[in-house]
N, C-alpha and C positions, 0 to 999 in steps of 0.2 A: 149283669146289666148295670151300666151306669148310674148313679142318682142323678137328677136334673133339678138346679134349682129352680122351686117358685115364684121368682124375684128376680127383676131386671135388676142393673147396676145402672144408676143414673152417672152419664156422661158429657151433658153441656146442657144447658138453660136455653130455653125459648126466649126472646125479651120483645117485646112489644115495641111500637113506634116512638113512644116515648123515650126510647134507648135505656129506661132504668126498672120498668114493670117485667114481673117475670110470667110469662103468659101458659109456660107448658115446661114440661122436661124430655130432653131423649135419654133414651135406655138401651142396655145391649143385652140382649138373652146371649145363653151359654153356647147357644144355638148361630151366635154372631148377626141375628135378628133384631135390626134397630126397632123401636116402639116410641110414641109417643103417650106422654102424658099428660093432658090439659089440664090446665089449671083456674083457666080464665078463660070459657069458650067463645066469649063474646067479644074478645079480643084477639086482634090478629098480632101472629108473629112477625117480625121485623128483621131479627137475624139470628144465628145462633152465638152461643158465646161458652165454651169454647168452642175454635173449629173443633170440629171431628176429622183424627188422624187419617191419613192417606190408607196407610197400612189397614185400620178399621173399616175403613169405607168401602177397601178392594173384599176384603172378608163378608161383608155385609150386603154386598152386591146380591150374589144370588139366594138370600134366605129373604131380605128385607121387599115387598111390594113395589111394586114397580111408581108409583105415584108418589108412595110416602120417601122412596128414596129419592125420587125427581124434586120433590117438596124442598127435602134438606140440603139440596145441592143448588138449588136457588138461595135458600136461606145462607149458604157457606159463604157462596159468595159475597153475601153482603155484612158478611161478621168482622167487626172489627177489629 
């Protein structure tokens, strides 16, 4: 049986309205399961920074929640 890591791989920063606050992090399980991690709950995210690759995104589709992927693909949009 394979080991599975404990630990996401952080792969782009949450940034707040302010364009320069870091509000959360995404993550990618080995599983291809994106995860967020807040940082600043009281604060909303604005965009992500970096995008998240095409190729991740199609990988991540069916492990990742249905909401939380809809979340980051509005946030993609708006990433500079």
């Amino acid at each position: 049986m394979p080991h599975l890591n404990d630990e996401a791989t952080p792969i782009a920063r949450l940034i707040g309205p302010d364009g320069k606050s870091m509000v959360g992090l995404v993550s990618v399980w080995e599983t291809s399961e994106l995860a967020i991690l807040w940082l600043n709950s009281r604060k909303t995210a604005a965009f992500v920074d970096a995008k998240i690759g095409s190729k991740m995104l199609a990988k991540a589709k069916s492990t990742t929640p249905e909401e939380l992927f809809a979340f980051l693909g509005r946030l993609q949009t708006l990433a500079k």
